[in-house]
C-alpha positions, 0 to 999 in steps of 0.5 A: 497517559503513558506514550507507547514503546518506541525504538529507538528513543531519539530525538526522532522518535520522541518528536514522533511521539509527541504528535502523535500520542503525547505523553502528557496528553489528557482525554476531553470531557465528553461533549454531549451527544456526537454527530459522529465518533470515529474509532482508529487514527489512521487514514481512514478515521483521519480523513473521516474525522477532519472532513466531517468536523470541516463541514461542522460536525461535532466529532470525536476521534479515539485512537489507542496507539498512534495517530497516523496509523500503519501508514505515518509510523510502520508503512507507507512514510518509513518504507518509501524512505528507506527505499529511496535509500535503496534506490540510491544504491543501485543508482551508484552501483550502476553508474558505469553504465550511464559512462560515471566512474566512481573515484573509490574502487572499494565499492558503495558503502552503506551506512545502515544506521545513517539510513533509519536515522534518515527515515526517522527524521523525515517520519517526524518532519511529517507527523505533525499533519496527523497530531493530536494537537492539530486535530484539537486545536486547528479542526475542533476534533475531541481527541481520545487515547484509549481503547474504545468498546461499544457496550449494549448495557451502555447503550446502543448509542454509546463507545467507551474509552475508559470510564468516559461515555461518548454518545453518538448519532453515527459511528464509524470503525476504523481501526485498521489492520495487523500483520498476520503471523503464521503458526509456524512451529518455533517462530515466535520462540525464535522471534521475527520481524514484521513491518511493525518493527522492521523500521526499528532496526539499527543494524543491518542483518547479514542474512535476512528471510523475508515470508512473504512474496506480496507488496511488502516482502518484495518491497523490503526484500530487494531493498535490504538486498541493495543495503547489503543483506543476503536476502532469501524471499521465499512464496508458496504460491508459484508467482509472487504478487500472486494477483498482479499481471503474470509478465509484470511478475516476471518483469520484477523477477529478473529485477530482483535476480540482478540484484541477487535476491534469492527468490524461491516460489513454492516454497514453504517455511515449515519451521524454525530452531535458534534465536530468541530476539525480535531482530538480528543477533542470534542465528535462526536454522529456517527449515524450507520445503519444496517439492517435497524436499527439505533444506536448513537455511541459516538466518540471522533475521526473519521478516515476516509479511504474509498479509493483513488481519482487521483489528476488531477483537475488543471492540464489543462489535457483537453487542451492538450488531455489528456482523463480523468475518474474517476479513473483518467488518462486514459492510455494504456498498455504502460502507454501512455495516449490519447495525444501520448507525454505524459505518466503516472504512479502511483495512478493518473492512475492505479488500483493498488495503490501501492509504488512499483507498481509506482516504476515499473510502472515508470521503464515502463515509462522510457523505453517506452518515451525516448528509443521507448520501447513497456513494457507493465503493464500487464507484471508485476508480482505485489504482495501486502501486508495488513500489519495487524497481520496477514498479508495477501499478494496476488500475481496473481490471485484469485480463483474468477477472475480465474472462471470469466475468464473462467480458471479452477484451482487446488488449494493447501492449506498449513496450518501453524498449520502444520508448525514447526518454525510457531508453536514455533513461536506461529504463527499457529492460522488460518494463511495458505498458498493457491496456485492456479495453472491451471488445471492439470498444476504446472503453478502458477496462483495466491498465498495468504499467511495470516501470520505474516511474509507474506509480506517477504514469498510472493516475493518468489511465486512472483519470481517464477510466474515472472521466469515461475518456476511451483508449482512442482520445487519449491519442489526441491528448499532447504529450511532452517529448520525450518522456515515458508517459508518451507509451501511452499514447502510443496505445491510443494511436495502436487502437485507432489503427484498428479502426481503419477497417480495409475499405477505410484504408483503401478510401485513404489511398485514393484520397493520397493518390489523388493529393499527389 
């Protein structure tokens, strides 16, 4: 069975491959009835397949491209490589200001093809926890290349992958998700990027659109900015990251403006002239509309990042009743899906497309398809993180979704201009840690952290929300000095100075009137 296309093919990418889909690589025989099959290689179907063959199932694993999926190959691994680049970048850039000058004035060169080159190796140095090997010789995993169909003819207890039949006790989908390409006239003809072939590029494009204000354009955007790209981010709604906190947004797009990105909101990409390869090399003339108004933009790549669609066409899902929409596989709170034997878990199925949502999501899984248990996705504290600079992370509730649902909330806001260790670090432009909890009650509803380092600090919010520890003992809680996590026991002493109600405050007067 032949490897999938890979570019480039250097020794990177083929000790990438070989991992995570051999070249020689040949199918088990299938090994009577399973206690579980598990469709799609990623996260979700990772940890699904290692944890239940941990606890003595007979598993079986089928993957039709690359194990490891979006996040090992084309997500989390490449693009948290390439941005540390990125932050390199600005670290030199801004080094006047920490009192560092640089001894050449000609300014910070980027050596792009040095820089994926980098990422590729450290994909590679990764790759072998997510192998084919390691699942079928470390765990006892059946490993499978191919396409898997359900097949009613077959049996309702049957997944095809090519002429084999795997027989199954329980089921599970987890094949993932795409990107999502709009039908936007002359686009494919033109060509374009997605974050499938985003980390193949070898060479830096000089002018480069990215659709798409969510995690991924803002993402790449303000990091091929710092590579040296002229970068134009364009989002047709009125705010990028459209569901996260409106100051935090704002607090991104000054970032992104120093950096000179050129953001346009409410701004559609309505066609495309030019160009006919998947990357830079020929120019793209991008039509833009705003306000009625039309602008021609010359490009010389696009990168296209307006979301995800769930891989679930061929499958044969219907055969076995398994109910589908357009956000994917339908399933209940128990990760079931409407055919009682089969489950599903990660972005082929959820709202939240996350590596480690999929990772406890397929924790649920287990639980509930092969020891009768009743965990539900509702019960998880899931926190996310967009990994810009700042970063922004959010855990719980927003103050919008707590109106919506009728919840009245107090909020407390923790600037970071107000932080020690933020403002040594030079952290303190506009970054801010916001806590909602319910009305007269330390119950933490929600959290958004907007900072450099605020995909570390939110677990600890996290943590608390998951243990039911409320806003006011994480006052008693010890923090090292300085350091920025101290913002948020600044929120647990600014809800206990609540609590002080006037005659509290008047009795503790007294008592320190008497002392003295």
């Amino acid at each position: 069975m032949s490897s999938p296309e890979i570019s480039p093919r250097d020794a990177h990418n083929l000790a990438l491959l070989d991992h995570v889909h051999p070249d020689d690589w040949r199918n088990p025989q299938p090994q009577g009835r399973y206690n579980l099959v598990v469709v799609g290689a990623g996260t979700a179907g990772l940890v699904t397949a290692a944890g239940a063959a941990g606890l003595g199932a007979r598993v079986a694993l089928i993957e039709k491209h690359m194990m490891g999926g979006d996040c090992l190959n084309v997500g989390c691994v490449p693009s948290k490589a390439l941005l540390r680049s990125a932050h390199a970048v600005a670290e030199v850039e801004n080094a006047a200001r920490l009192g560092i000058r640089l001894a050449d004035p000609a300014g910070t060169h980027v050596d792009f093809a040095a820089v994926m080159e980098r990422m590729r190796k450290l994909r590679a140095q990764i790759s072998p926890v997510d192998s084919a090997a390691r699942f079928r010789d470390e765990l006892g995993v059946d490993v499978f290349f191919g396409e898997a169909r359900f097949d009613r003819v077959a049996g309702d207890d049957v997944v095809e992958v090519g002429d084999q039949r795997l027989h199954f006790a329980k089921a599970v989908i987890a094949s993932g998700a795409r990107a999502v390409v709009p039908p936007i006239p002359g686009l494919a003809e033109a060509g374009f990027l997605t974050n499938d072939t985003v980390f193949e590029l070898i060479e830096l494009p000089r002018r480069l659109l990215v659709l798409g204000g969510g995690p991924i354009g803002c993402e790449l955007a303000q990091a091929f900015r710092r590579f040296g790209s002229e970068v134009t981010l364009v989002e047709m709604a009125p705010q990028f990251l459209g569901r996260e906190d409106p100051d935090a947004a704002a607090v991104l797009r000054a970032s992104l403006d120093r950096d000179g990105v050129d953001v346009r909101l409410e701004t559609a990409l309505t066609a495309v002239e030019g160009g006919n390869l998947d990357g830079p090399g020929a120019e793209r003339r991008a039509t833009l509309e705003c306000g009625g108004k039309n602008e021609t933009l010359v490009v010389d790549a696009i990168l296209v990042g307006v979301g995800r669609a769930p891989n679930i066409e061929g499958l044969g899902l219907e055969a076995v009743g398994v109910e589908t929409a357009r956000s994917g596989v339908l399933v209940d709170d128990q990760l079931r899906t409407t055919n009682k034997h089969i489950y599903a878990c990660g972005d082929v199925c959820m709202a939240h497309k996350f590596t480690h949502a999929a990772d406890f999501a397929a924790r649920t899984v287990i639980q509930n398809a092969l020891f009768f248990g009743r965990g539900k996705l509702s019960s998880l504290t899931i926190p996310w993180c967009t990994y810009t600079d700042p970063e922004i992370a959010h855990v719980g509730l927003y103050e919008h979704e707590a109106a919506g649902r009728g919840i009245e909330v107090d909020t407390y806001i923790q600037e970071f201009a107000h932080i020690d260790r933020a403002i040594t670090e030079g952290d303190d432009q506009g970054g801010f840690v916001k806590i909602h909890t319910a009305k007269g009650k330390d119950t933490i509803l929600g959290a958004t952290i907007v900072n450099r380092h605020a995909g570390e600090m939110i677990s600890e919010i996290s943590v608390a929300m998951a243990a039911g520890m409320g806003l006011g003992k994480l006052a008693s809680v010890i923090h090292p000095y300085p350091t920025q996590a101290e913002a948020i026991r600044k929120l647990g002493d600014a809800f206990n100075r609540t609590r002080l109600t006037p005659r509290v405050a008047r009795l503790f007067e007294r008592v320190l009137a008497w002392r003295r």
